[in-house]
C-alpha positions in Angstrom: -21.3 40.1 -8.1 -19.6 37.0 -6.9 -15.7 38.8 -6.8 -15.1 40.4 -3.3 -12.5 42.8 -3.9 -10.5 44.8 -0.3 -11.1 48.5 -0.4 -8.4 50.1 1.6 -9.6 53.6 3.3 -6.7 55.9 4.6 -5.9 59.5 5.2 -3.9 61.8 3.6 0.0 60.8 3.7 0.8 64.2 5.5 -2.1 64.1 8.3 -0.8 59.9 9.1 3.1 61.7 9.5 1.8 64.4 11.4 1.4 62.4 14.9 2.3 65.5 16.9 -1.1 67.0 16.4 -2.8 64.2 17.6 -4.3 65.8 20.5 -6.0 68.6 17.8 -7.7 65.8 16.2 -11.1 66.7 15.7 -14.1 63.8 17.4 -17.8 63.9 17.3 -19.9 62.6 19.9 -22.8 60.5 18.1 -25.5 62.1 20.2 -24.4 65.7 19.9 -22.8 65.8 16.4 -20.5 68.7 17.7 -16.7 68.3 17.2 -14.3 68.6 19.7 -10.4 68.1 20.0 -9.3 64.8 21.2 -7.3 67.0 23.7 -10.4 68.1 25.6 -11.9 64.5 26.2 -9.0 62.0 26.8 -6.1 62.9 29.5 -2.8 61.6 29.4 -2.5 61.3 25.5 0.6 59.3 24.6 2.0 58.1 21.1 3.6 54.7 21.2 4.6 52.0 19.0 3.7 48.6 19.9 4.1 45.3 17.6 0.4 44.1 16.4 1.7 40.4 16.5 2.8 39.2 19.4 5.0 35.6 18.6 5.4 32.9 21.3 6.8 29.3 21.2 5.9 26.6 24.0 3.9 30.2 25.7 7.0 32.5 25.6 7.7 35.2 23.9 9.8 34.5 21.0 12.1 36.2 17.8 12.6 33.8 15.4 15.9 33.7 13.3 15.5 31.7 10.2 18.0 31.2 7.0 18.5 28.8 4.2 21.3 27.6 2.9 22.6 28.6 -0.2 23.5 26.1 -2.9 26.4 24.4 -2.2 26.4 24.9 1.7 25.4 22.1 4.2 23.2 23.1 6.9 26.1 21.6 9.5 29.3 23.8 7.7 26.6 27.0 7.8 25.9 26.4 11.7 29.7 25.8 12.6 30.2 29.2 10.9 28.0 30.9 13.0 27.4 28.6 16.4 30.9 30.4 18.1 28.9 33.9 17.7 25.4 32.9 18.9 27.3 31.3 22.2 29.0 34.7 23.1 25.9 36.4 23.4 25.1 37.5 26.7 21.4 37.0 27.1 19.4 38.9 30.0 17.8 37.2 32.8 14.7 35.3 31.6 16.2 35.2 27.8 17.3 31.4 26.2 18.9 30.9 22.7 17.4 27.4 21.1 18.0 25.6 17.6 15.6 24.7 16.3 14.0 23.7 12.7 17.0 20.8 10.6 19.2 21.2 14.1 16.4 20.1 16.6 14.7 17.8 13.9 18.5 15.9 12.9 19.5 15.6 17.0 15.8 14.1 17.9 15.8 11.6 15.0 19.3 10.7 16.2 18.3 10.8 19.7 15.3 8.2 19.3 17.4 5.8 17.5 19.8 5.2 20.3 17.5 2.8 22.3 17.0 0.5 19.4 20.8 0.8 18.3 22.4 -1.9 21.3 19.6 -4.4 20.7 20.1 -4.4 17.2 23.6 -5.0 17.7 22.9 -7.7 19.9 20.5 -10.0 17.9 23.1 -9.0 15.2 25.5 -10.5 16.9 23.4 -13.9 17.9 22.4 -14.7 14.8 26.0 -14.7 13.0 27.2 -16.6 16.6 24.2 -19.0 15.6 25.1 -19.4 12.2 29.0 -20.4 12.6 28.5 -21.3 16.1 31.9 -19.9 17.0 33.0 -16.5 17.9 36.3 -15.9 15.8 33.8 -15.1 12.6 31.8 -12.9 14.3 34.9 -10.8 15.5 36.6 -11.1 11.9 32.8 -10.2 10.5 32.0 -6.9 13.0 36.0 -5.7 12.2 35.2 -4.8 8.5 32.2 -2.5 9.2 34.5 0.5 10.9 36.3 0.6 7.4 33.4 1.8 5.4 33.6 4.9 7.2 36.2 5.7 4.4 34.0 5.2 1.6 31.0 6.9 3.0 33.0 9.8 4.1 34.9 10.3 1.2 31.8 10.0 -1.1 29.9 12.8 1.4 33.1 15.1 0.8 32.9 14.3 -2.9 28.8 15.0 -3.6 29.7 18.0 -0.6 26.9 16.9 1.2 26.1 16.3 5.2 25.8 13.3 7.6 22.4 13.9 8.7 19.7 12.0 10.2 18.9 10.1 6.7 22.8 9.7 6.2 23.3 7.6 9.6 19.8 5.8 8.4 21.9 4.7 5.4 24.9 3.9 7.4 22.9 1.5 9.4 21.8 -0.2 6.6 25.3 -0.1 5.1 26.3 -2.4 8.0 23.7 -4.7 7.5 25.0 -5.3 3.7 28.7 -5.3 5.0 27.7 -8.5 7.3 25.8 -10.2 5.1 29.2 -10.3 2.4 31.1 -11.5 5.5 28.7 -14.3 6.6 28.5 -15.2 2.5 32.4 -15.3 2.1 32.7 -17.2 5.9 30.2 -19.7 4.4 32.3 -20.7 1.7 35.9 -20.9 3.2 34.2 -23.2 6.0 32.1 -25.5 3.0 35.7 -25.5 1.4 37.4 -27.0 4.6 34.3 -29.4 4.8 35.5 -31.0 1.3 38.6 -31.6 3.0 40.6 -28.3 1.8 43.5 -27.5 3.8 42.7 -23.5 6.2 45.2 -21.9 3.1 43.6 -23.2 0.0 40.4 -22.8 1.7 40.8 -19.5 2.1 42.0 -18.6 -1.4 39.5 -20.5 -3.0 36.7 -18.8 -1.8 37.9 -15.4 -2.1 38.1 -16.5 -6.0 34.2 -18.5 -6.3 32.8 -15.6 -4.3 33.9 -12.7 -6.0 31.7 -12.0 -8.4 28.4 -12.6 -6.3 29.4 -10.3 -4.0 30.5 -7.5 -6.2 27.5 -7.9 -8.9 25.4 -8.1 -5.7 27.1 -4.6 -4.2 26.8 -3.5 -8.1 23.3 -3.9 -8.6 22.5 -2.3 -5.3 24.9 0.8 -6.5 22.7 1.7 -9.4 19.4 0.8 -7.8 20.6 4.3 -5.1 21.3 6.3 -8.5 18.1 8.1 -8.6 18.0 9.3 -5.2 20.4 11.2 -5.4 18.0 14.0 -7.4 16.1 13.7 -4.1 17.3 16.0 -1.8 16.1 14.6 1.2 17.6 10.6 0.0 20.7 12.6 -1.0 22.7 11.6 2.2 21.6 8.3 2.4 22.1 7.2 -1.1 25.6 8.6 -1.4 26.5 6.9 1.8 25.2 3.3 1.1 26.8 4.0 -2.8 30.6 4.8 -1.6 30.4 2.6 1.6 29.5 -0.5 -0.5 32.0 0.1 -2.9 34.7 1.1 -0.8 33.4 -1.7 1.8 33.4 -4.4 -0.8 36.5 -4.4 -1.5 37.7 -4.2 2.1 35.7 -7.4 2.6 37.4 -9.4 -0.2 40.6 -8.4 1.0 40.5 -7.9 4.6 37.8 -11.0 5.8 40.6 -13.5 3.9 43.3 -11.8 5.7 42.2 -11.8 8.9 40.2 -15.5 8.8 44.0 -16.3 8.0 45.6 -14.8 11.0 42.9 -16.3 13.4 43.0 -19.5 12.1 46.5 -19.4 11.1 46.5 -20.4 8.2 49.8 -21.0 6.2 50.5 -22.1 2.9 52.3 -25.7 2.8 
């Protein structure tokens, strides 16, 4: 009825092995109906295998090598393992060895963020030079952000996973959170020194009042990258915003005091 079912027709599994008798195959012409041997209307009969699918990538002839990790291995520990090998080939002439797949995908995401990286840095840049109108907070703000490398490296290592594309994503945005706790701490020593608080006191005092709004505010961002990590694909990127805030909030409530002290110098009377 309506069910289509594939009937398969093949010969015996003895007359398919038996390719050396070929030629003794017997033919019929449609016209005639009288058999013949293969042998006596072909010339030249010869038996040769040859692939049915022919692959080819950008028009070329291709052989395609693909794997998957197993659980627990990074795609980036599983190519270092193997990378050394594939270089020591010795291809022919007209042969080329290319990544593709997580490799080519991970290095062109990377690739096309580059233009948009010094620009960002730039207006980044302006708008805290804008906001304190000096440029000893913008150095003392931009010298935290090379310290949550530890967090974010040290949670990666923990949660074994890899610095991908979607793990630099989250370190970009890790900046962005690490300068705005600098601006907010900034803010308050130079409101304090407004009030007529001497550099020192100033200092101390705002480390103490802002505190708490930073680290609830680093907190609630924590648990709000919880449930990515199920995701495997936000994996990367929620591990490194979760141990680079934590590890970079502390940093900031030490490290912006300290060093807002040595460019101001500011000593305790």
């Amino acid at each position: 009825n309506d069910v289509l079912l594939p009937i398969i027709l093949r010969a015996e599994e003895e007359t398919r092995e038996n390719l050396e008798n070929l030629d003794a195959l017997q033919v019929y012409s449609s016209y005639t109906s009288n058999k013949v041997p293969l042998d006596d209307v072909i010339d030249n009969l010869k038996i040769e295998f040859e692939d049915p699918i022919i692959m080819r990538y950008n028009r070329h002839r291709s052989i395609t090598l693909q794997t998957n990790p197993i659980d627990g291995i990074t795609f980036p520990y599983l190519q270092s393992t193997v990378i050394d090998e594939f270089n020591k080939i010795k291809l022919p002439e007209g042969y080329s060895l290319n990544w593709d797949g997580e490799a080519k995908s991970s290095k062109n995401g990377q690739e096309a963020l580059k233009p948009g990286i010094p620009p960002a840095l730039l207006l980044m840049v302006l708008i805290v030079m804008m906001l304190f109108n000096s440029y000893r907070p913008v150095i003392i703000i931009f010298m935290t952000i090379p310290f949550v490398v530890i967090g974010l490296v040290y949670g990666l290592i923990i949660f074994n996973s890899s610095f991908g594309f979607v793990a630099l994503l989250g370190a970009m945005s890790l900046s962005g959170m690490m300068i705005k706790n600098g601006i907010v701490l900034i803010d308050e020593i130079k409101a304090n020194k407004e009030k007529g608080i001497d550099d020192y006191d100033a200092v101390i005092l705002a480390a103490k009042s802002r505190l708490r709004p930073v680290v609830l505010a680093a907190g609630t961002t924590v648990l709000g990258c919880i449930p990515l990590i199920q995701d495997k694909f936000w994996e990367a990127l929620a591990i490194v915003i979760m141990a680079g805030l934590m590890v970079g909030t502390v940093i900031t409530m030490v490290f912006v005091p300290v060093l807002y002290a040595c460019f101001y110098k500011a000593k305790k009377k």
